[in-house]
DSSP file (Angstrom, degrees, kcal/mol; ACC not computed):
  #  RESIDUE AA STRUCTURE BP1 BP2  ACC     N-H-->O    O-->H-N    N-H-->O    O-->H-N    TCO  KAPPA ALPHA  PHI   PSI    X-CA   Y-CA   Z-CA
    1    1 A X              0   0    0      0, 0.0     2,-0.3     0, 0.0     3,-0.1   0.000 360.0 360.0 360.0 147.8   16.7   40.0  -24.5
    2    2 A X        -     0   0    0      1,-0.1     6,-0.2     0, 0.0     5,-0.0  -0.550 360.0-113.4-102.0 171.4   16.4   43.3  -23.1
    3    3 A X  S    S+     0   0    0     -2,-0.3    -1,-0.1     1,-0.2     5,-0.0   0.984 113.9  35.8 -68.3 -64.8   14.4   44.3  -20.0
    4    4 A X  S    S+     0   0    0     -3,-0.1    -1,-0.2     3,-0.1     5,-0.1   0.651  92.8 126.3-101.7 -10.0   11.8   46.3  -21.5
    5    5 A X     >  -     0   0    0      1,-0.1     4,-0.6     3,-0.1     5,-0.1   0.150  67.4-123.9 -13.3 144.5   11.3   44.1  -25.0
    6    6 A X  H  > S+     0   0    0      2,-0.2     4,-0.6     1,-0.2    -1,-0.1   0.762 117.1  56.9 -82.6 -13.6    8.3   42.8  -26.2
    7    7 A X  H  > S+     0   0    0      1,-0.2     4,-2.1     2,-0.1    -1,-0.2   0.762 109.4  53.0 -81.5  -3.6    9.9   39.4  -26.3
    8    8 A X  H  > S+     0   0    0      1,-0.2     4,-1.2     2,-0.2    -1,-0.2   0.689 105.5  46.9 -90.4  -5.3   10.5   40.1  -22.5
    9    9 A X  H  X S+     0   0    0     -4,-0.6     4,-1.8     2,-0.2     5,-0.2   0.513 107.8  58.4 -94.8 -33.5    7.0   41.0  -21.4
   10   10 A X  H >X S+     0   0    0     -4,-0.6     4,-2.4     2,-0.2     3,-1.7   0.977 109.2  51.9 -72.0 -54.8    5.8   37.6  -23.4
   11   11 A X  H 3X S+     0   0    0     -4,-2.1     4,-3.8     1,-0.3    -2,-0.2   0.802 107.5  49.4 -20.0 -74.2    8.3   35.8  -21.0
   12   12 A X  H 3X S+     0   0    0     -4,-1.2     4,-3.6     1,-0.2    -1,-0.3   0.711 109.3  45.5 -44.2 -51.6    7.0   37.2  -18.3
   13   13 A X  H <X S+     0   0    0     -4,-1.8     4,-1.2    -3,-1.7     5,-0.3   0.989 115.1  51.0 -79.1 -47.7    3.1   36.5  -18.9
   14   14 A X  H  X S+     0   0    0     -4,-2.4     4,-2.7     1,-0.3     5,-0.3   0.880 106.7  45.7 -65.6 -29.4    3.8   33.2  -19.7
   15   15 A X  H >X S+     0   0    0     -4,-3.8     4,-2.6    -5,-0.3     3,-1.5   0.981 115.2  55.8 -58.8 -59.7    5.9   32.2  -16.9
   16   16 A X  H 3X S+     0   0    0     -4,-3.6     4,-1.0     1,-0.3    -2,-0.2   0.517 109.4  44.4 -67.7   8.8    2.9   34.1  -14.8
   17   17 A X  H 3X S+     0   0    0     -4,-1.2     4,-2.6    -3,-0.2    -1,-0.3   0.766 110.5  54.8 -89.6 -36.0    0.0   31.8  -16.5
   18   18 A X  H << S+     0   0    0     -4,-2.7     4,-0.4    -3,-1.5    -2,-0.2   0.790 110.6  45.1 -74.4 -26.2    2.2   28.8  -15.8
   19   19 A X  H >X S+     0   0    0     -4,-2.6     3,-1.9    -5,-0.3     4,-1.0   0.998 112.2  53.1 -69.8 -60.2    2.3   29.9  -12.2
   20   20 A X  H >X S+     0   0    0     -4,-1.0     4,-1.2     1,-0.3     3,-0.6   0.921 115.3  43.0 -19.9 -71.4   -1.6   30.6  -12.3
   21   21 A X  H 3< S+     0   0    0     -4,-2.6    -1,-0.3     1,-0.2    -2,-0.2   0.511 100.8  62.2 -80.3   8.7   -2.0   27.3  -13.4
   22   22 A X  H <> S+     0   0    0     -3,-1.9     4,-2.1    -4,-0.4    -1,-0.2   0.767 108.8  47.9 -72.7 -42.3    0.3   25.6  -11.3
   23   23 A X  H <X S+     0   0    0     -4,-1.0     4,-1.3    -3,-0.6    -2,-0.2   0.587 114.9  43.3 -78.8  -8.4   -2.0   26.8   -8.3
   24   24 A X  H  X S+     0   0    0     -4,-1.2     4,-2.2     2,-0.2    -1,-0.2   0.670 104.9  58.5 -98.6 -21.5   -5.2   25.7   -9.9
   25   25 A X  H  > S+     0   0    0     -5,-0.3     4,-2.5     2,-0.2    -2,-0.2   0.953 112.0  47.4 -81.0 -67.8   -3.6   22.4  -11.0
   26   26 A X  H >X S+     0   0    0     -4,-2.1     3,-1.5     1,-0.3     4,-1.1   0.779 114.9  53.6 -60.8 -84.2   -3.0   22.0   -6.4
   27   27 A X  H 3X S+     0   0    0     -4,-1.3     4,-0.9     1,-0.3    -1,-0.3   0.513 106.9  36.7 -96.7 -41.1   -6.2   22.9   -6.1
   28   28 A X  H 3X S+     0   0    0     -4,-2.2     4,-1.5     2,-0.2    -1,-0.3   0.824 115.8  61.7 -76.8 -11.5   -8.4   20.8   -8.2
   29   29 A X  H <X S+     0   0    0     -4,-2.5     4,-3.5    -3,-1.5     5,-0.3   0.979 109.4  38.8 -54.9 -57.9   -6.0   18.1   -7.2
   30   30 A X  H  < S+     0   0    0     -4,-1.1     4,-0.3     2,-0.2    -1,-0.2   0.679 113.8  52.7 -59.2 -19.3   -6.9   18.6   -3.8
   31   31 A X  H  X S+     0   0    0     -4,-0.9     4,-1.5    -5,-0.2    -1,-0.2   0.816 114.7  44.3 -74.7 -36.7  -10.5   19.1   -4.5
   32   32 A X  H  < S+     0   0    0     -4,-1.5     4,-0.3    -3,-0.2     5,-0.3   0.781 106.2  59.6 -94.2 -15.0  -10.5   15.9   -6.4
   33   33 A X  T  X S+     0   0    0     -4,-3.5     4,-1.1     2,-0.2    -1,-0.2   0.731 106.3  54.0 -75.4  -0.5   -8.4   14.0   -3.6
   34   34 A X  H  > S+     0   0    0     -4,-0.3     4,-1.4    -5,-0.3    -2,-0.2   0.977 110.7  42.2 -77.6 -74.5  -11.4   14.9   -1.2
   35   35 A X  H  < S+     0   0    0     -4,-1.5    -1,-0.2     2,-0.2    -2,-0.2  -0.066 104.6  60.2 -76.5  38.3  -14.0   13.4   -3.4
   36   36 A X  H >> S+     0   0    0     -4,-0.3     3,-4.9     3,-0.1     4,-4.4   0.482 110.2  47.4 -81.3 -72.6  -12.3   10.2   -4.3
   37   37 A X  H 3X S+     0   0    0     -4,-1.1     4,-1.8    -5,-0.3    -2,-0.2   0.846 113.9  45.8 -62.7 -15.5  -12.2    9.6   -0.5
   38   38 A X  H 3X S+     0   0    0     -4,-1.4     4,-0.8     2,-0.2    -1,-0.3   0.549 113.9  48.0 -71.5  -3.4  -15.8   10.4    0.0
   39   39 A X  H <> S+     0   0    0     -3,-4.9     4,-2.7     2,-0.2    -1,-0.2   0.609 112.2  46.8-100.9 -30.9  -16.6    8.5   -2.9
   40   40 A X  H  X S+     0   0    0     -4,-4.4     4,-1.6     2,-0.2    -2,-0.2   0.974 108.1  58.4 -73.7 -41.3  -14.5    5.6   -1.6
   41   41 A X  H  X S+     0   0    0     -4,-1.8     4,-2.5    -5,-0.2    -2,-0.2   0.882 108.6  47.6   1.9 -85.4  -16.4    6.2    2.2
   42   42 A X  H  X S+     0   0    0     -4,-0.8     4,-3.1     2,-0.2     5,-0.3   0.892 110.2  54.8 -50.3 -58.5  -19.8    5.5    0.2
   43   43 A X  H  X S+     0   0    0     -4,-2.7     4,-3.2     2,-0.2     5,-0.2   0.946 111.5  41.5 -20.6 -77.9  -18.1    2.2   -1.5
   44   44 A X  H  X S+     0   0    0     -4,-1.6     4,-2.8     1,-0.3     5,-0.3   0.818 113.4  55.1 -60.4 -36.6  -17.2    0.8    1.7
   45   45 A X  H  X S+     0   0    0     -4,-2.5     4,-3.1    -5,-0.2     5,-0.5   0.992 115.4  40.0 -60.1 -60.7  -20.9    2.0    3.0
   46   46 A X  H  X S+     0   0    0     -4,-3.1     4,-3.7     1,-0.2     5,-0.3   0.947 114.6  53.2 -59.2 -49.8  -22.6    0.0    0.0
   47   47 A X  H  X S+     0   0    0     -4,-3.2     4,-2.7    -5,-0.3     5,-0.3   0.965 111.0  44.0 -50.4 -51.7  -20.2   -3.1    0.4
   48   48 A X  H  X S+     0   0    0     -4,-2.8     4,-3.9    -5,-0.2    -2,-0.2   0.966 110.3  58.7 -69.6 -33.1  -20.9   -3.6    4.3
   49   49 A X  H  X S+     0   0    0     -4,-3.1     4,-1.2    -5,-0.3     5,-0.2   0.997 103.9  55.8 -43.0 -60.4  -24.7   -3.2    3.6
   50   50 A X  H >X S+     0   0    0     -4,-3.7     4,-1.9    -5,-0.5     3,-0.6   0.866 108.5  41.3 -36.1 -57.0  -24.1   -5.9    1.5
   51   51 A X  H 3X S+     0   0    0     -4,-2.7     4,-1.2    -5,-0.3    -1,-0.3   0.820 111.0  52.4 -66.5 -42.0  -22.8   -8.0    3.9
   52   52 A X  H 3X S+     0   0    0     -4,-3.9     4,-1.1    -5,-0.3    -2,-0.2   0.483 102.3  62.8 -79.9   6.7  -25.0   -7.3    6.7
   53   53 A X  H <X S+     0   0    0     -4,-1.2     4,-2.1    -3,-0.6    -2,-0.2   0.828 106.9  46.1 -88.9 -60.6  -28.0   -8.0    4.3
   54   54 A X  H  X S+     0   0    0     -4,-1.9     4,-2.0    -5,-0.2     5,-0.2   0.932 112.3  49.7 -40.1 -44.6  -26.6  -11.5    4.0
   55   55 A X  H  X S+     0   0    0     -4,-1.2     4,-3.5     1,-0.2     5,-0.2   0.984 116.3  42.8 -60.7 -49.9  -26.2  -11.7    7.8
   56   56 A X  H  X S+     0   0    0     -4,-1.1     4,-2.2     2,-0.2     5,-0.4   0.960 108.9  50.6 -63.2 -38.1  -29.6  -10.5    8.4
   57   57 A X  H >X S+     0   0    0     -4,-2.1     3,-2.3     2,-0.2     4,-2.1   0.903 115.1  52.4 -60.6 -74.6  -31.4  -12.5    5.8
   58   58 A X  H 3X S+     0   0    0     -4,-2.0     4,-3.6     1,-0.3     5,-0.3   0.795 108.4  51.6  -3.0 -80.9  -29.2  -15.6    7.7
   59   59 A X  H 3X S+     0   0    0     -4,-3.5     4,-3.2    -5,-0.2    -1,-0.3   0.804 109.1  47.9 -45.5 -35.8  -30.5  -14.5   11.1
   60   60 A X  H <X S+     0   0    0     -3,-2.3     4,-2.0    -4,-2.2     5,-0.2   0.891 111.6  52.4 -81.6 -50.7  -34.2  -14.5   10.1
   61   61 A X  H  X S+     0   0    0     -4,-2.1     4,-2.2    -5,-0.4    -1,-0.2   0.972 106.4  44.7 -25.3 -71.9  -33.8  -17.4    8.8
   62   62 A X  H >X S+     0   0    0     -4,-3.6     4,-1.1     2,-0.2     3,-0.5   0.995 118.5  49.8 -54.4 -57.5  -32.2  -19.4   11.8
   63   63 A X  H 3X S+     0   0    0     -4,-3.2     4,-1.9    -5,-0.3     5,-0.2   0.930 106.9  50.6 -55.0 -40.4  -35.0  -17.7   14.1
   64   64 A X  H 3< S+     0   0    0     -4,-2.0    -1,-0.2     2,-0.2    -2,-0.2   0.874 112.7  51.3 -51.8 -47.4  -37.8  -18.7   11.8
   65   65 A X  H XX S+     0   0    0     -4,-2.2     3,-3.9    -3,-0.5     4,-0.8   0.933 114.3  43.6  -5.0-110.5  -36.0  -22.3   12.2
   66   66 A X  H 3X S+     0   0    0     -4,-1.1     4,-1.0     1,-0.3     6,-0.3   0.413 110.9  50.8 -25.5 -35.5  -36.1  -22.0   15.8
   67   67 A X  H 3< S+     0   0    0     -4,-1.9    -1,-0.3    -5,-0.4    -2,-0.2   0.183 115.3  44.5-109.8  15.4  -39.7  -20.6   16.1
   68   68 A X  H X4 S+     0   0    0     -3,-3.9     3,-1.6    -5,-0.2    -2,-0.2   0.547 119.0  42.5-113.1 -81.6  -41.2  -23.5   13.9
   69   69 A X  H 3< S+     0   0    0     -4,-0.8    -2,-0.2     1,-0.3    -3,-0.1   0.843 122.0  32.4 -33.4 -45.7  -39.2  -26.2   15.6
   70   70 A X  T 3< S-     0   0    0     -4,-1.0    -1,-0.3    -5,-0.3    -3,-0.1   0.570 101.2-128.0-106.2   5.7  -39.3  -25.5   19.2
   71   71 A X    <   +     0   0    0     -3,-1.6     2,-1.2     1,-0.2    -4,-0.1   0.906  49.2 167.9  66.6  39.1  -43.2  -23.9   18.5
   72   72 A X     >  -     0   0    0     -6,-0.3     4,-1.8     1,-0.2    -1,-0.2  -0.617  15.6-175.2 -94.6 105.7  -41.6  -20.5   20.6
   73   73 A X  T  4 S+     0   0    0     -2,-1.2    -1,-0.2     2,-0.2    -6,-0.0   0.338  77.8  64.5-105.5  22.3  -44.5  -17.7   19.8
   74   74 A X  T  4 S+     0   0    0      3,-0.1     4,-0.4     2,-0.1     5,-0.2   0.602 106.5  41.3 -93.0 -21.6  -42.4  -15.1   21.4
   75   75 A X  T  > S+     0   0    0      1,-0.1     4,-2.9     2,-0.1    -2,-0.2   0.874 118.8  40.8 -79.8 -19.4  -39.9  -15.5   18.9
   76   76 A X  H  X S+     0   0    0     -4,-1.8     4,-0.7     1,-0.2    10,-0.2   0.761 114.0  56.9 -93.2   1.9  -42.2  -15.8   15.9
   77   77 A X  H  > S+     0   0    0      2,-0.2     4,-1.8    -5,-0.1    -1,-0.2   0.736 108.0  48.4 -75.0 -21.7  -44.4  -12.8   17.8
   78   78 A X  H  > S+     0   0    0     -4,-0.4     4,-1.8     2,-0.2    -2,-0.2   0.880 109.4  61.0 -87.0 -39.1  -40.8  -10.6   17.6
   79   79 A X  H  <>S+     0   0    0     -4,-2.9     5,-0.9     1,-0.2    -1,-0.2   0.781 101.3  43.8 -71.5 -24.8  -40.9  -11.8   14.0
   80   80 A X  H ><5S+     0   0    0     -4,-0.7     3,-3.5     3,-0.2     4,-0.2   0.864 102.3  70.4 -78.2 -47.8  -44.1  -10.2   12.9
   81   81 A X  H 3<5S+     0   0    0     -4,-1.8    -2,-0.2     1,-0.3    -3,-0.1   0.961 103.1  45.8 -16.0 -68.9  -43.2   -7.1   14.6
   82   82 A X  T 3<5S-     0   0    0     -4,-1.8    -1,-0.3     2,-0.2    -2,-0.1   0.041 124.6 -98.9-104.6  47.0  -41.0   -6.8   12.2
   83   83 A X  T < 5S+     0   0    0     -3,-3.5    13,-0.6     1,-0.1     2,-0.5   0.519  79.2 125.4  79.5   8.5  -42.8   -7.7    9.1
   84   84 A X  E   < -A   95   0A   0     -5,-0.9     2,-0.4    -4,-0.2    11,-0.2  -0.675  39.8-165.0-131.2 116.5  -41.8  -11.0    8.8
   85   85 A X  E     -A   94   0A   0      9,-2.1     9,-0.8    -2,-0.5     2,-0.1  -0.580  14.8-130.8-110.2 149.9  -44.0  -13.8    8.5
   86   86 A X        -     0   0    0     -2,-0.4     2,-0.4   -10,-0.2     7,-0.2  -0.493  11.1-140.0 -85.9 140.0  -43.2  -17.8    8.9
   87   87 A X     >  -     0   0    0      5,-0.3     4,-1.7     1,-0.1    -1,-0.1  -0.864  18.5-151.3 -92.0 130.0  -44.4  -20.2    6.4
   88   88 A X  T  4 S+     0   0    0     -2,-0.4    -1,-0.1     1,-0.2    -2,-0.0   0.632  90.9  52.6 -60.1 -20.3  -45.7  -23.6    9.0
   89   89 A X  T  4 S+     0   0    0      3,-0.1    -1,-0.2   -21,-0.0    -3,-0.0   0.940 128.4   9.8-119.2 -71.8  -45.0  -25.8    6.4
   90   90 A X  T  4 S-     0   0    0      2,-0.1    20,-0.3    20,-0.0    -2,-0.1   0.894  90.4-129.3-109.4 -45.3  -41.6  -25.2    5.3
   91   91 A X     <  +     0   0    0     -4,-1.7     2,-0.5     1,-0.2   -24,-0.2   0.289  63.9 139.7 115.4  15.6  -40.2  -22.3    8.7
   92   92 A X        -     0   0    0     -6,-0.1    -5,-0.3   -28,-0.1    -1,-0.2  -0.647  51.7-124.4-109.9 137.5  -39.0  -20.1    5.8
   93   93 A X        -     0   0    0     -2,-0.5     2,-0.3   -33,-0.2    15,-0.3  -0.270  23.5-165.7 -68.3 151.4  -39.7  -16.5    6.4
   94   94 A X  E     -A   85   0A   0     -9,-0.8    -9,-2.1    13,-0.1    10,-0.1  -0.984  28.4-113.1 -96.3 115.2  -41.6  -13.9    4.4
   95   95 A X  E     -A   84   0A   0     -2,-0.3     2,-0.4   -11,-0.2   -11,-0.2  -0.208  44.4-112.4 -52.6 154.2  -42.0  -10.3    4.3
   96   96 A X     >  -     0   0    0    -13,-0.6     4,-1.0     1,-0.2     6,-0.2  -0.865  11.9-151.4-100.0 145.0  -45.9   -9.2    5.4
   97   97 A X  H >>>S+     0   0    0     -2,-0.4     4,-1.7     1,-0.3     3,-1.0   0.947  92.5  63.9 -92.0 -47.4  -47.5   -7.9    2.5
   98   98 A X  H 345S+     0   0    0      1,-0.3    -1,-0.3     2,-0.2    -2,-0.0   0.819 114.5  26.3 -26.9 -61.2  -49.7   -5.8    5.2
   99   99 A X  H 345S+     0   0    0      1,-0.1    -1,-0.3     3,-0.1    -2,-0.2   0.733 124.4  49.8 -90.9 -16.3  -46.7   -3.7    6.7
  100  100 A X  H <<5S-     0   0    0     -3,-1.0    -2,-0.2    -4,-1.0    -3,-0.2   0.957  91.6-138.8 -84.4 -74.5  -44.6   -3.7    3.7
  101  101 A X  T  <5S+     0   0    0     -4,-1.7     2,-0.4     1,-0.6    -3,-0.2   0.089  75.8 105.0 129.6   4.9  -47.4   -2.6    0.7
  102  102 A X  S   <S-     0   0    0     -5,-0.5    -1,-0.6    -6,-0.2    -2,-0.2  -0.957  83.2-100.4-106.7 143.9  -45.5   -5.4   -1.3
  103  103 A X        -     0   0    0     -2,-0.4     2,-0.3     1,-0.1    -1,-0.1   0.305  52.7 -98.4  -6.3 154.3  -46.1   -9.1   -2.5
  104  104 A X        -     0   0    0      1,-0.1    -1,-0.1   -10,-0.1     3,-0.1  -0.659  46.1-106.5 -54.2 139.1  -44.4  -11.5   -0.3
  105  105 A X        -     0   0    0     -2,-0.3     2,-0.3     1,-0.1    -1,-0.1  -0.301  51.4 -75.0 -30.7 147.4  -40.7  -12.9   -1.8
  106  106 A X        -     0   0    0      1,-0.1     2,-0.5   -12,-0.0    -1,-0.1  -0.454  52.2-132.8 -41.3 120.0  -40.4  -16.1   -3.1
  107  107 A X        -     0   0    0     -2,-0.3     2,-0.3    -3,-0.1   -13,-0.1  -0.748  27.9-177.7-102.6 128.8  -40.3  -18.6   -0.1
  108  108 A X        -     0   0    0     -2,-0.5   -15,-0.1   -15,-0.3    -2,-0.0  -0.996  31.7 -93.6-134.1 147.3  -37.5  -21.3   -0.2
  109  109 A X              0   0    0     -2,-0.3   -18,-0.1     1,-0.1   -19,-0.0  -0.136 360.0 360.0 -65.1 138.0  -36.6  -24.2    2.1
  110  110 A X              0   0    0    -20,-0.3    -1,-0.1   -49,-0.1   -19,-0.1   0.759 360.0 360.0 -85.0 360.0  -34.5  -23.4    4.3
């Protein structure tokens, strides 16, 4: 091919769009390895909620237990604070419809 050819000039732009798009290719890679881990971040947020939703629901329980059984009205006073009210009958707690603006949950023995 000769230097100043038109088939050398095609060469040319194409090698320089394959270059173009070698650097745009690194870039949305890197753009996209950025949100993957922020997306995975937010995963791991939703998963431990998850798990500490059990743990709490667990804890409210046991104290609702505890504040039926041993008749302790500073624990079932600490439990109304925070919206949750004990069925006498059975110890299993309830949201209060009052502080919440919703129904109670279904109450089951614990």
């Amino acid at each position: 091919m000769q230097a100043g050819g038109w088939g050398y000039r095609i060469m040319v732009a194409l090698s320089g769009i394959t270059l173009i798009l070698v650097f745009v290719y690194l870039s949305v890679s890197s753009q996209n390895r950025s949100v993957q881990a922020e997306i995975d971040r937010r995963q791991q947020f939703i998963n431990q909620s998850i798990q500490f939703g059990r743990v709490n629901e667990a804890l409210v329980r046991a104290l609702a237990t505890a504040a039926v059984n041993d008749k302790d009205d500073k624990i079932r006073e600490l439990l109304v604070q925070n919206g949750i009210t004990i069925n006498p009958k059975s110890g299993a707690p309830a949201l209060a419809p009052a502080e919440t603006g919703t129904q109670p949950a279904a109450e089951k023995p614990p």
